[in-house]
C-alpha positions in Angstrom: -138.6 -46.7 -23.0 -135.1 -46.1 -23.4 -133.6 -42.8 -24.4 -132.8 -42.0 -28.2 -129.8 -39.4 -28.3 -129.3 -39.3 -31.5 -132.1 -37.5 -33.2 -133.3 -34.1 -31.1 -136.2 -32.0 -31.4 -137.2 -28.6 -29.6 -140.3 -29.2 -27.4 -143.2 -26.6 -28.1 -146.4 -27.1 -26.0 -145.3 -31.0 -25.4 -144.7 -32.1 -29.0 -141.3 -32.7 -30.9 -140.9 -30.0 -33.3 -138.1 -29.1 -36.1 -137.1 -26.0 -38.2 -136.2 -26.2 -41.9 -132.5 -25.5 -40.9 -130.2 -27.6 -38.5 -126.8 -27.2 -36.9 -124.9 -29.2 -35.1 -121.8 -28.6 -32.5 -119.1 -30.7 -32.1 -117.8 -33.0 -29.9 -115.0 -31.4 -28.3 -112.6 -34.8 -27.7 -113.0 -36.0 -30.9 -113.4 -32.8 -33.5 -116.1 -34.8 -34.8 -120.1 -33.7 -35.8 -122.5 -33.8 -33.2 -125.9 -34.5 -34.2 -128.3 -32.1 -36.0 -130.1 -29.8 -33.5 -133.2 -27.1 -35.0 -132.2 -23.2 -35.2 -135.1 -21.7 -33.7 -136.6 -19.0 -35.3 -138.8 -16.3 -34.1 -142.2 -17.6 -34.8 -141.4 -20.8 -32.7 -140.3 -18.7 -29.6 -143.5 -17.1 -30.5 -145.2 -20.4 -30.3 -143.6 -20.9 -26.9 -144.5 -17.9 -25.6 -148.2 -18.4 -26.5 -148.2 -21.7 -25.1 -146.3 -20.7 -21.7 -148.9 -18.1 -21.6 -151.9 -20.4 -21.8 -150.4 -22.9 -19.1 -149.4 -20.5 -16.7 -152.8 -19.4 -15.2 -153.7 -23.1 -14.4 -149.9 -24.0 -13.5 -149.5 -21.4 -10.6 -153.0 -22.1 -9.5 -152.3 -25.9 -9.6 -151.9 -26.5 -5.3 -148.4 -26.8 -4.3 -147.9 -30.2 -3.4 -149.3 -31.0 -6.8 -146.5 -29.2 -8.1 -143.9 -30.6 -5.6 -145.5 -34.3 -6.8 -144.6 -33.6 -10.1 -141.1 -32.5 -9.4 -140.6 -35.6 -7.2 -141.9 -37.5 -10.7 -139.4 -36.1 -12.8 -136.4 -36.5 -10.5 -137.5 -40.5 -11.0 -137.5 -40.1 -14.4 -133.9 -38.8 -14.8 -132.9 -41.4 -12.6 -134.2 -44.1 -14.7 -132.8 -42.6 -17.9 -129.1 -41.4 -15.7 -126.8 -43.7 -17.6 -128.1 -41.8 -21.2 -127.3 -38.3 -19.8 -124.2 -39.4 -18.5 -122.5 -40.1 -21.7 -124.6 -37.8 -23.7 -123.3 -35.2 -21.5 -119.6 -36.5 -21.8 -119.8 -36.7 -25.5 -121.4 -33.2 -25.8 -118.7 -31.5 -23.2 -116.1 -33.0 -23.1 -116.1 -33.7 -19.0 -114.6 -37.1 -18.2 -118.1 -39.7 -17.1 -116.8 -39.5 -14.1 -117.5 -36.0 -14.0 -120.6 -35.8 -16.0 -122.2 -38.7 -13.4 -121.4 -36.4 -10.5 -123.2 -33.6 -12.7 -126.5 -35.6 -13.5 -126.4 -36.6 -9.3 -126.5 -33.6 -9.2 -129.3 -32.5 -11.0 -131.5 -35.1 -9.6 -130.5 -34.2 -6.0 -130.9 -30.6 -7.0 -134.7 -31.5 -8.8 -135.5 -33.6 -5.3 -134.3 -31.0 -2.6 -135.5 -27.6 -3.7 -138.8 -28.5 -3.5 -139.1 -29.3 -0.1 -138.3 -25.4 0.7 -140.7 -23.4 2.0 -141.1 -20.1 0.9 -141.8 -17.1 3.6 -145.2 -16.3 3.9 -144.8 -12.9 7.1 -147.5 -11.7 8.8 -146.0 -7.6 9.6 -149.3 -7.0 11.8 -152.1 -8.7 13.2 -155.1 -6.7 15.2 -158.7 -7.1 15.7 -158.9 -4.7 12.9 -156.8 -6.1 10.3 -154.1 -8.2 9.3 -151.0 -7.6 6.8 -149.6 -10.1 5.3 -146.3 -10.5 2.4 -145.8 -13.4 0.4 -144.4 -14.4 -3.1 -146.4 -14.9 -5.8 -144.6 -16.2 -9.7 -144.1 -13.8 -11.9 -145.4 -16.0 -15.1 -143.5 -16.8 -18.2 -140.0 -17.0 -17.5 -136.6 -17.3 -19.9 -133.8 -19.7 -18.6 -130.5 -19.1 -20.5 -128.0 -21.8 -19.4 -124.1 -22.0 -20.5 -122.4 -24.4 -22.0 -119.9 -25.7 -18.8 -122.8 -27.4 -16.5 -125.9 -27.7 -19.0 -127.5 -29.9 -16.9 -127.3 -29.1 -13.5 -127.9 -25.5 -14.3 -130.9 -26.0 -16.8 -132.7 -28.3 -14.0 -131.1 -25.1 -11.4 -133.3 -23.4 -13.3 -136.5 -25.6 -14.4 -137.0 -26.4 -11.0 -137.3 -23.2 -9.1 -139.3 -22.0 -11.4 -141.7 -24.7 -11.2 -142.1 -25.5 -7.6 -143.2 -21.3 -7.7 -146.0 -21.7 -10.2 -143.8 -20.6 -12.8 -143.8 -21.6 -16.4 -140.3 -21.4 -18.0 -138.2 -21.7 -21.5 -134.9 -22.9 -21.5 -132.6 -21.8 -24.1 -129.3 -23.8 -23.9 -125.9 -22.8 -25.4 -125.4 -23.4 -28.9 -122.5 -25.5 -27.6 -124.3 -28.0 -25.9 -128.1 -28.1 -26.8 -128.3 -31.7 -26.5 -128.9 -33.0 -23.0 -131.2 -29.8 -22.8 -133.0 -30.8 -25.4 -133.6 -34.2 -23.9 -134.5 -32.8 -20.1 -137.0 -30.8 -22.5 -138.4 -34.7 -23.8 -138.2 -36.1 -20.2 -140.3 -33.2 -18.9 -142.8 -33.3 -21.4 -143.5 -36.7 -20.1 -144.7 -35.2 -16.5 -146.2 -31.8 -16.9 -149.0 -30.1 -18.8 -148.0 -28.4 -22.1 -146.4 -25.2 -22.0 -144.9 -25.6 -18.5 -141.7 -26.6 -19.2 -140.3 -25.8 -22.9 -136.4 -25.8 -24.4 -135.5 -24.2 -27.8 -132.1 -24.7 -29.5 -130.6 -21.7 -31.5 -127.9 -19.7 -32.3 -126.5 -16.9 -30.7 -129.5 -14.7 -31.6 -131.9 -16.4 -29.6 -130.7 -14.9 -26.3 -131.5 -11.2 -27.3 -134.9 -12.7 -29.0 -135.8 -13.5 -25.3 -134.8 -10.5 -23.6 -136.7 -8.0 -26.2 -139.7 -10.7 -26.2 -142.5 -8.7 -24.5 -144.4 -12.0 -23.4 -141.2 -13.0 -21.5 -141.4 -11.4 -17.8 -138.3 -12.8 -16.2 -134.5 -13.9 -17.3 -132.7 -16.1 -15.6 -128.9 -16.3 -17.3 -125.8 -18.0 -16.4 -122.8 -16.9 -18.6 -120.1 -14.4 -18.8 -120.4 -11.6 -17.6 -119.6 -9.5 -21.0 -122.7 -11.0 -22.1 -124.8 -10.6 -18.8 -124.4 -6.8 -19.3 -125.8 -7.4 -22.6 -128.6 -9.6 -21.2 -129.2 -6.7 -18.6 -130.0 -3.7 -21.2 -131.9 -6.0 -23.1 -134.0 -6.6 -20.0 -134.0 -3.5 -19.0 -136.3 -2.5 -21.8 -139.1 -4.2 -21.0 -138.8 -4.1 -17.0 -137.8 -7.4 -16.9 -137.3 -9.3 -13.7 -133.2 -10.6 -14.0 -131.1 -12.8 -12.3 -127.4 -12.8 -13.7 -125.0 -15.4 -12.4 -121.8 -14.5 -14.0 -118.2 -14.9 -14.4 -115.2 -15.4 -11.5 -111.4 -14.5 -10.6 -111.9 -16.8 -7.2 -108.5 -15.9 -4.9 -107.8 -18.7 -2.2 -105.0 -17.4 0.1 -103.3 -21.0 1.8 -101.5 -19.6 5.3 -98.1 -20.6 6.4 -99.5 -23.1 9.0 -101.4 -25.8 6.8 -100.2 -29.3 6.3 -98.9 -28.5 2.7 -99.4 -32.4 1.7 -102.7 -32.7 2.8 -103.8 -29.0 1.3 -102.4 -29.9 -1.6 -104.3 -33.0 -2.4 -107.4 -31.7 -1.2 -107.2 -28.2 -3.0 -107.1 -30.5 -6.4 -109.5 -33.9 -5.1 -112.9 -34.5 -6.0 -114.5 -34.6 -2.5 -118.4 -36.2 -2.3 -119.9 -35.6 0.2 -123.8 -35.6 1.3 -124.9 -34.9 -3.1 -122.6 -32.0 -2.2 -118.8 -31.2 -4.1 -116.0 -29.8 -2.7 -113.8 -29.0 -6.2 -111.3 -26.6 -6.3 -109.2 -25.8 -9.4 -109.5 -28.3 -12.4 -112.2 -29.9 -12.1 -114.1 -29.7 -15.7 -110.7 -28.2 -16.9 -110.9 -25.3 -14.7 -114.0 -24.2 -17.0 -116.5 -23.3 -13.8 -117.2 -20.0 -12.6 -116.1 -20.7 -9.0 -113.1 -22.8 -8.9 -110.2 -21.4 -7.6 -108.6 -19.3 -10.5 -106.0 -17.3 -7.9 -103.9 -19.2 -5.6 -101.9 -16.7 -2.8 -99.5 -19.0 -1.0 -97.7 -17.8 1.9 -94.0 -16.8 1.7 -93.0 -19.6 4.1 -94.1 -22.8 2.0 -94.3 -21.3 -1.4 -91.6 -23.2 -3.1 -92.4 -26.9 -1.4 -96.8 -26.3 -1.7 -95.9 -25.5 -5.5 -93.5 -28.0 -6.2 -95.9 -30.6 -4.6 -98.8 -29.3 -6.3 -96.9 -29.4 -9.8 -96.1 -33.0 -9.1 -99.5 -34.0 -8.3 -101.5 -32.6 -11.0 -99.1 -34.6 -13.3 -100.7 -37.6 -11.6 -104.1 -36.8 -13.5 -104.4 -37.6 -16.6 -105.4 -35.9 -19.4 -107.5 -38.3 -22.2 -110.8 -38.4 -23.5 -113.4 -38.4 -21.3 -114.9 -42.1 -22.1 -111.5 -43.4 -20.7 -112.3 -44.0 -16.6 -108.8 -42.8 -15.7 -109.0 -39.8 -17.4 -109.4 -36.3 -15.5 -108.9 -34.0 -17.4 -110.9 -33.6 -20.5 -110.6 -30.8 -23.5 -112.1 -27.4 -22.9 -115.6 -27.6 -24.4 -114.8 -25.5 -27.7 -113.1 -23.7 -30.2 -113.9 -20.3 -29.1 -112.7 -21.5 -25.6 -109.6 -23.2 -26.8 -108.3 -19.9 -29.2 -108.6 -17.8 -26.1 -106.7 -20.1 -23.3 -104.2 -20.6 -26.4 -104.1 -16.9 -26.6 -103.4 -16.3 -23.0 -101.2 -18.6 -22.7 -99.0 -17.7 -25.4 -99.1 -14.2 -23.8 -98.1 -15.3 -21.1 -94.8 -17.0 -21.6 -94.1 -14.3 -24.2 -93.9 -11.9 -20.8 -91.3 -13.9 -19.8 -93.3 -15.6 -16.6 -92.1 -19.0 -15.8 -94.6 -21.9 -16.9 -94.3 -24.9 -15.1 -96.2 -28.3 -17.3 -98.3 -29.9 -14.8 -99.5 -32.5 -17.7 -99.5 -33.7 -21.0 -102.0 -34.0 -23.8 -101.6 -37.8 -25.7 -100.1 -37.4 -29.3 -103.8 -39.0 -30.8 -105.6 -36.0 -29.7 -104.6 -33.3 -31.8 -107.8 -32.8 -33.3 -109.5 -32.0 -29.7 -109.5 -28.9 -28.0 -107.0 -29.8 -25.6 -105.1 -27.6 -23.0 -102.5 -29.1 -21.2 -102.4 -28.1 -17.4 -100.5 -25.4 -16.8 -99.1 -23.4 -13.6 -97.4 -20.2 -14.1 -94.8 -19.3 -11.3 -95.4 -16.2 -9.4 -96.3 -13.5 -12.4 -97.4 -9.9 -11.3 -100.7 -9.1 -10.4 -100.9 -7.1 -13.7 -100.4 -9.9 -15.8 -103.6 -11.3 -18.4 -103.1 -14.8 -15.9 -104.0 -13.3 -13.0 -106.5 -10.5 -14.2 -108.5 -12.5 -16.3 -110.7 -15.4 -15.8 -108.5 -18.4 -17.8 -111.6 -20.8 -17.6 -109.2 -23.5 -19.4 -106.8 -25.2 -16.9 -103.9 -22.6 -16.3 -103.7 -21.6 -12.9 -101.1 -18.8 -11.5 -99.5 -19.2 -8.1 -98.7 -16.4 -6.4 -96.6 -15.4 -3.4 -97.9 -13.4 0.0 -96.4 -12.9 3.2 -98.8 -9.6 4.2 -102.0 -10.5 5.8 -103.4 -7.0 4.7 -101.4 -6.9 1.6 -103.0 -10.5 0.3 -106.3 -9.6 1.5 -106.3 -6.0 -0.8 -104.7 -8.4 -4.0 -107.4 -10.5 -3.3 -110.3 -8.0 -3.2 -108.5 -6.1 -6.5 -110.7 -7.5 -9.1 -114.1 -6.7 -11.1 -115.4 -10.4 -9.9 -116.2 -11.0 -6.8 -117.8 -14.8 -7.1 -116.1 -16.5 -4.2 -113.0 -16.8 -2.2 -111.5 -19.4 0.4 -109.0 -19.0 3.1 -106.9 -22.3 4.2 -105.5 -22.1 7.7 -105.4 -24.3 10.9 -105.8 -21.0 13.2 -109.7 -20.4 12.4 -109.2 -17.5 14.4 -107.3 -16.1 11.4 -109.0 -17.6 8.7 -112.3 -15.7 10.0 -110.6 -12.7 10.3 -109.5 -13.2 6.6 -112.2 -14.2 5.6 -114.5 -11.2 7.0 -113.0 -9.3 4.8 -113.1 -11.1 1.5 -115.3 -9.3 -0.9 -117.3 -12.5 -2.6 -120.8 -13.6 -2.7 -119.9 -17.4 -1.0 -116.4 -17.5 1.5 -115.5 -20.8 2.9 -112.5 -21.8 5.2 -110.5 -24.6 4.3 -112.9 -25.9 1.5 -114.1 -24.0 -1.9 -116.9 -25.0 -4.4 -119.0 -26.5 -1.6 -122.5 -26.0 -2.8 -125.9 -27.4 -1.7 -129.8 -26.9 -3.3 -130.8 -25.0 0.5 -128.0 -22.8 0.0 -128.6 -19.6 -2.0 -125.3 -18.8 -4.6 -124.7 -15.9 -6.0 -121.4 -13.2 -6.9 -120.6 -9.8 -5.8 -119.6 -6.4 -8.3 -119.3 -8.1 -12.3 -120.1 -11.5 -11.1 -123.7 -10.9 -11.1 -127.2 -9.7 -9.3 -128.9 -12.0 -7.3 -128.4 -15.6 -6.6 -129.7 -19.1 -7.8 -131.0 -21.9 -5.1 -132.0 -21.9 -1.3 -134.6 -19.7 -0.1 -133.3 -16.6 -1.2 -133.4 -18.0 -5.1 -137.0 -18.9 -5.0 -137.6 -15.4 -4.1 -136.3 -14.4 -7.3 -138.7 -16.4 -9.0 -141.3 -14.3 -7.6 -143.3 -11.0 -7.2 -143.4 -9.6 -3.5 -147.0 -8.7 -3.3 -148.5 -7.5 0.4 -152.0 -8.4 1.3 -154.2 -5.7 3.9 -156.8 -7.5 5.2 -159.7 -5.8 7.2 -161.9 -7.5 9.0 -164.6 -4.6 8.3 -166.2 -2.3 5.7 
C-alpha cells in the first residue's frame, strides 16, 4: 500500500489519532501551507505514556533476536516506501532530493546496522565461590526529541537504539518538520506491538511536557544547546537519564602543504562512501551541527584556497530542492532565516569584507533563502566567528602559528568536532591531539558511521548517540553477584 502524505495522524498505542486543533508548518521553498498536523495535548502524552508503560515489560523481555527481526522488518519497510520519504522530506525541509535520498539511505542503513552490535556483557570475577557479572539492562519508557535539520535520520538514530535495548520510546519531532516523523510513526506501527514505538506532534510545549512527565525515565534530545540546558533542568527533576547532542562552532585548520585544488573541492563535495558521508560546509545549507563552521587557512595559500573556494561554491546552485541541479536549498524556517539575516547584516555593518559565493533566483523571494556567503578574514571576536551561523555563511580565517591556530581553535563554548587538512600526518596528529572536540578527523570532516559512537565536548552536549557506547545510554548498568552457595 502506497504511502498517503497528505493527511497525518499521531500514533497512540498503534492507532491514528487527532486532536480538536491542527497546525501546520510550511514549506520552506515555496512559503506555502504544509498540511495539517494534531497539537498534542497532555492527556494524549498521557495516553502514550500509559501505553509505553504496558508494552514495555513484554518488549524488553521479548528475546533479542526477536527484537533485531523486527528491526530488520522495518528497515524493509522504509525501503519499500523510500521514494515517499524522499520528497516528503524535501517538501518539508527544504534539502534538495538529492540530499534528502542520501538522508533516508541513511536511515535505513542506520535501522539495519545498529542492530547487529553487541552490547558488553563483563564478567569482573569468576571463582568456585561466585561469579560477578555487569551488563545493561533498558531503562523503560523513553522520550526522543528530534530537530528539525535531519528528522529522519535522527528520529530512526533514536527509535532504533532504543528498541534493539528493550526499550520503548516516544518521539516528539520539531514543530517544523513533524511530517516524515509522523509517518516513520505509521510505518512502525505496522511491525511492532502497541506502545513500542509512538510519535506525537506539538508545539513548543511538548518538549518540557516530557521532561516534567514522571512516567518518562529517559530523554534523548538533539537541538541547540540553549535549549539542551533547558531540557537538562527539566530532567534533572525527576532524575532523568539524558543524552544531549547539541550545537557546534566546528574549526578545520587546512596547512600550507595541501593541494589547494583538490582541498578545495573536497572540503565542499558530497563524498559517498560505504552508507557513510563525508560533507563539510554546506551541505543542507550549512544547517548541521558538525559541518565545518570555522575555516583557519594557513598564511601561505590564503588568498589562492579562498579565491578558489569562492569560485567554486558559485558553481552550485541555489533553487528549490525538487530541481536535480539544485544544491543549495532555503534554510528550513522563519525563525532560522531572521537570525542568519540578522548576523549577516551585522556583519557587513562591522565593516568585514563579504565575498557572494551564490545567488538566490528572482522567483524565490517568498522562500527562506540565504545566499552563500564567505566573509574574508574578520576577528575572532566577531558574531561570524563566535556563533554557530547554521545558515550558509562561512568565515575564512588566516593562521600562520601552529600553537596560535590550535588555542583560536579550542576558544569556543562548543566543542562538537574539528578537522586538520595536511599531507604531513605527522603534523596533522600532532594538531590534532590537541583539538578539544568530541570526533577529530584528518583530511575528512562529517564522516560518520552507525558503529561509531558521536557525541560533543563542553556546550555541545553529554554523551553520545550510535556505536557501542550509545546503546549504553539506553541502558541501566546493573551488576549481578552470583554465589554458588547459601
Amino acid at each position: 500500500m502506497a504511502l498517503d502524505t497528505t493527511k497525518f495522524y499521531n500514533i497512540i498505542n498503534n492507532e491514528h489519532t487527532t486532536t480538536p486543533t491542527t497546525r501546520h508548518s510550511t514549506n520552506p521553498t515555496t512559503g506555502l501551507p504544509n498540511p495539517e498536523v494534531p497539537i498534542s495535548r497532555p492527556s494524549d502524552l498521557d495516553a502514550a505514556v500509559v501505553a509505553a508503560q504496558s508494552a514495555f515489560p513484554a518488549w524488553s523481555r521479548t528475546p533479542l533476536a526477536t527484537r533485531r527481526a523486527l528491526l530488520t522488518r522495518y528497515a524493509a519497510l522504509l525501503e519499500t516506501h523510500k521514494p515517499s520519504l524522499i520528497a516528503l522530506l524535501t517538501q518539508e525541509q527544504g534539502k534538495p532530493l538529492s540530499q534528502a535520498q542520501i538522508e533516508v539511505e541513511m536511515a535505513i542503513t542506520w535501522t539495519r546496522s545498529i542492530p547487529t552490535l553487541e552490547l558488553p556483557v563483563t564478567t569482573l570475577e569468576d571463582t568456585p565461590d561466585r561469579q560477578i557479572v555487569q551488563r545493561y539492562v533498558p531503562i523503560g519508557v523513553c522520550g526522543a526529541i528530534v530537530p528539525w535539520n535531519f528528522p529522519v535520520l535522527l528520529a530512526v538514530g533514536k527509535i532504533v537504539p532504543a528498541l534493539v535495548t528493550g526499550n520503548v520510546v516516544i518521539v516528539k519531532p520539531s514543530p517544523y518538520t513533524p511530517y516524515c516523523a509522523l509517518k516513520l510513526g505509521e510505518l512502525a506501527a505496522q511491525v511492532f506491538p502497541p506502545g513500542v514505538v509512538q510519535v506525537l506532534s506539538g508545539g513548543e510545549e511538548l518538549g518540557p511536557w516530557m521532561t516534567a512527565h514522571p512516567g518518562i525515565l529517559k530523554i534523548s534530545f538533539t537541538g541547540s544547546s540553549a535549549t539542551g540546558r533547558k531540557v537538562m533542568e527539566g530532567c534533572a527533576r525527576g532524575l532523568k537519564r539524558v543524552t544531549l547532542e547539541l550545537g557546534g562552532n566546528d574549526a578545520a585548520i587546512v596547512c600550507g602543504d595541501v593541494d589547494v585544488d583538490a582541498v578545495v573541492q573536497k572540503v565542499h563535495r558530497i563524498v559517498v562512501v560505504d552508507s557513510a558521508i563525508g560533507i563539510i560546509a554546506f551541505l543542507c545549507s550549512s544547517q548541521i551541527c558538525m559541518t565545518i563552521k570555522r575555516l583557519y587557512v594557513h598564511a601561505s595559500i590564503y588568498d589562492e584556497f579562498r579565491d578558489k573556494l569562492v569560485a567554486f561554491v558559485r558553481s552550485l546552485p541555489v533553487g528549490d530542492g525538487t530541481d536535480p541541479a539544485t544544491f543549495f536549498g532555503p534554510v528550513q524556517n522563519r525563525m532560522q532565516f531572521d537570525k542568519a539575516s540578522d548576523l549577516l547584516a551585522a556583519t557587513q555593518a562591522a565593516g568585514l569584507r563579504t565575498l557572494a559565493a551564490g545567488e538566490v533566483p528572482a522567483n524565490l523571494d517568498k522562500g527562506f533563502f540565504i545566499a552563500p556567503t564567505l566573509v574574508d578574514n574578520p576577528p575572532e571576536t566577531s558574531r561570524v566567528v563566535q556563533e554557530e551561523p547554521f545558515a550558509p555563511i562561512l568565515p575564512l580565517l588566516r593562521w600562520s602559528d601552529e600553537a596560535d591556530v590550535v588555542a583560536r581553535a579550542n576558544a569556543s563554548d562548543y566543542a562538537l568536532s574539528a578537522s586538520v587538512w595536511s599531507r604531513d600526518l605527522g603534523r596533522a596528529r600532532r594538531i590534532v591531539d590537541q583539538l578539544q572536540a568530541g570526533s577529530v578527523w584528518v583530511n575528512s570532516h562529517f564522516d560518520v558511521a552507525p558503529h561509531v559512537p558521536f557525541g560533543g565536548h563542553k556546550a555541545s552536549g553529554m554523551g553520545t548517540e550510535w556505536g557501542v557506547h550509545g546503546l549504553v545510554g539506553w541502558c541501566n548498568s546493573q551488576t549481578l553477584w552470583l554465589k554458588s552457595q547459601l
